[in-house]
Each structure stands twice: as C-alpha cells, then as structure tokens.
C-alpha positions as CSV (number, residue, x, y, z in Angstrom):
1,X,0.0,0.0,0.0
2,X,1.2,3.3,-1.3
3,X,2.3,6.3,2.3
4,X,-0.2,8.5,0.9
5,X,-3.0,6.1,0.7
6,X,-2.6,4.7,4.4
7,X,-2.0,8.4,5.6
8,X,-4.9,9.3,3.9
9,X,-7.1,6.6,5.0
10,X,-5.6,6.9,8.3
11,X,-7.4,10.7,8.6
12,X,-10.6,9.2,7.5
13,X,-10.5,7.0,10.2
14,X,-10.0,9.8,12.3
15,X,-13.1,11.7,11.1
16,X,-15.2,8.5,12.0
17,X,-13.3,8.4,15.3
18,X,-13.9,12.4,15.8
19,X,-17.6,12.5,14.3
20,X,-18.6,9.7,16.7
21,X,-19.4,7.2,14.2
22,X,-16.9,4.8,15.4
23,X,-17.0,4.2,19.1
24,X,-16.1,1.3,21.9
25,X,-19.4,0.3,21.8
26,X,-19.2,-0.7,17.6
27,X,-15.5,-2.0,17.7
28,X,-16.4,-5.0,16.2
29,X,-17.9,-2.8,13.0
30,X,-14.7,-0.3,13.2
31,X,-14.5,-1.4,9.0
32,X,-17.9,-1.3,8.2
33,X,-18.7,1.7,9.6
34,X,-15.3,3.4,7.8
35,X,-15.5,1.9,4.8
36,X,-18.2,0.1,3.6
37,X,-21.5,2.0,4.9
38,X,-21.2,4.4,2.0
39,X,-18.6,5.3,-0.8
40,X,-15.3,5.9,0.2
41,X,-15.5,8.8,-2.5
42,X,-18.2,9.4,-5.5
43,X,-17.6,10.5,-8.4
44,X,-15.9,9.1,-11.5
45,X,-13.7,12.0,-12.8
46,X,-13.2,12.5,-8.5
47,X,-12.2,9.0,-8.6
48,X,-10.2,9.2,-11.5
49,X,-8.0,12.1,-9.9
50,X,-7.7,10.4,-6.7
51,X,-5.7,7.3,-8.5
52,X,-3.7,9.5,-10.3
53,X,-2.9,11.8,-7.6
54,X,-1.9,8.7,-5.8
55,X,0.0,7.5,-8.9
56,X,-2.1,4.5,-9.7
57,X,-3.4,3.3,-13.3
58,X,-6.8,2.5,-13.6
59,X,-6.1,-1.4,-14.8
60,X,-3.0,-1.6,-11.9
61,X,-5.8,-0.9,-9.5
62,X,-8.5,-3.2,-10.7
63,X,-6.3,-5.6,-10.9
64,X,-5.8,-5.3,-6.9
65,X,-9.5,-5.3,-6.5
66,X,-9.9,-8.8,-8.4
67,X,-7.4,-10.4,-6.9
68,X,-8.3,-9.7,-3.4
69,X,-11.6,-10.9,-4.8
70,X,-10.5,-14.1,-5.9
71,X,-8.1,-14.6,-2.6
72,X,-10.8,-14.2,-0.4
73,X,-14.3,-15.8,-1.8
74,X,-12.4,-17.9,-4.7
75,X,-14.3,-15.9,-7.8
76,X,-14.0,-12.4,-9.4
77,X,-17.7,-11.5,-9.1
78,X,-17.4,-7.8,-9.3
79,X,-16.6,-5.9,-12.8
80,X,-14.7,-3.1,-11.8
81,X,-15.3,-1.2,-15.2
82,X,-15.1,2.6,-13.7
83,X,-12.9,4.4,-11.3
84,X,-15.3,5.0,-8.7
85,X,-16.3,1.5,-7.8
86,X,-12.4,0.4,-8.3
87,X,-11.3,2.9,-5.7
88,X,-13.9,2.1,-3.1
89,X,-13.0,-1.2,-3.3
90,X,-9.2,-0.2,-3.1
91,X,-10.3,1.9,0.0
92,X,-12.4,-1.2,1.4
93,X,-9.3,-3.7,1.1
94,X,-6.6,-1.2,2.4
95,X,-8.8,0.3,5.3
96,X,-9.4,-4.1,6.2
97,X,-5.2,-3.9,6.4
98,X,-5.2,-1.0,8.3
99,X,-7.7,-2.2,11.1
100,X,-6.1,-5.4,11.3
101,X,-2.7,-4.2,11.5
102,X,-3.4,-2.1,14.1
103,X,-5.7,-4.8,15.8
104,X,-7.4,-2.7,18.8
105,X,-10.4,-2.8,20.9
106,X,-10.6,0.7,22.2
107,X,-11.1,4.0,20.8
108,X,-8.2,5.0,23.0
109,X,-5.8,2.1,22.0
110,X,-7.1,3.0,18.4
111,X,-6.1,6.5,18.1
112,X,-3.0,5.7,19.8
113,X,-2.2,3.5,17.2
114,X,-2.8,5.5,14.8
115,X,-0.9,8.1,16.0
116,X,2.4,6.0,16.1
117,X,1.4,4.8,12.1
118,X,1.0,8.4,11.3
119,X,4.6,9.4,12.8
C-alpha cells in the first residue's frame, strides 16, 4: 500500500473516530462503519483524480481489487469497469489492512495506534 494512501485513509479513520461514528461500543464494526457503509469517495472523474494523484493506473488498481476478490471468496464477481467502484473497493481492502494491523479494541488504544502509524 502506497504512504499516501494509508495516511490518507488513516485521517478518515480519524473523522469516523472524531464524528462519533466509530466508538467502543461498535469495535467489532470499526470497518464497516469506515468503509463500507457508503462510498469511500463518489464521483468518476473524482475517482479518476484520486488514483492518479496517488500515482495508480486504472487497470493496476483493478487488478488489486480482483485479486483480493479471488483470494478471499475464490471468484472475481465484481466488474470493476469505472474508477469510482475500483477505488472504493481499493479503499475497502486497504482500510481491512489497516484495522487489522493495528488490531485494537478501544477508541483510545485505536487512536493511539494510529498516532504511532501516522509518525
């Protein structure tokens, strides 16, 4: 995963965390709620700037998207044919690293953690 992806995903995490949407009493939901309860961003020509801007071809990045896919339910059942469902899906996978990575329980042990990522 790309520095300015993970720093970048790491503030939206932070928003959740500062907005309230992500608390100790959903820790268990910490990805849903970040990044798979609505679009990560919408928009294809905003989605085609944010994979350039973070130096990724269109193809290079679907071609993460259907192998995570295929690693983790065995098929390629998505056709990731535009830039906005490609980089949710790259936003869904690398915020899953993220959260596992950092593998907390607490909002506290979570910001702390990402703190230390961050620096």
């Amino acid at each position: 995963m790309k520095n300015s992806i993970k720093r970048e995903l790491i503030e939206h995490i932070t928003y959740k965390i500062n907005d309230g949407i992500i608390t100790n009493d959903n820790n268990e939901d910490w990805h849903f709620h970040c990044f798979n309860e609505d679009y990560y961003l919408i928009g294809y020509y905003v989605c085609s700037n944010w994979l350039k801007s973070h130096e990724f071809g269109e193809f290079e990045a679907a071609a993460i998207c259907q192998e995570y896919e295929k690693e983790m339910f065995g098929e390629i059942t998505t056709i990731y044919d535009n830039s906005e469902s490609v980089v949710n899906m790259l936003a869904y996978i690398y915020g899953e690293v993220i959260l596992s990575e950092i593998d907390a329980h607490t909002i506290e042990e979570l910001e702390e953690k990402l703190e230390e990522i961050k620096n």
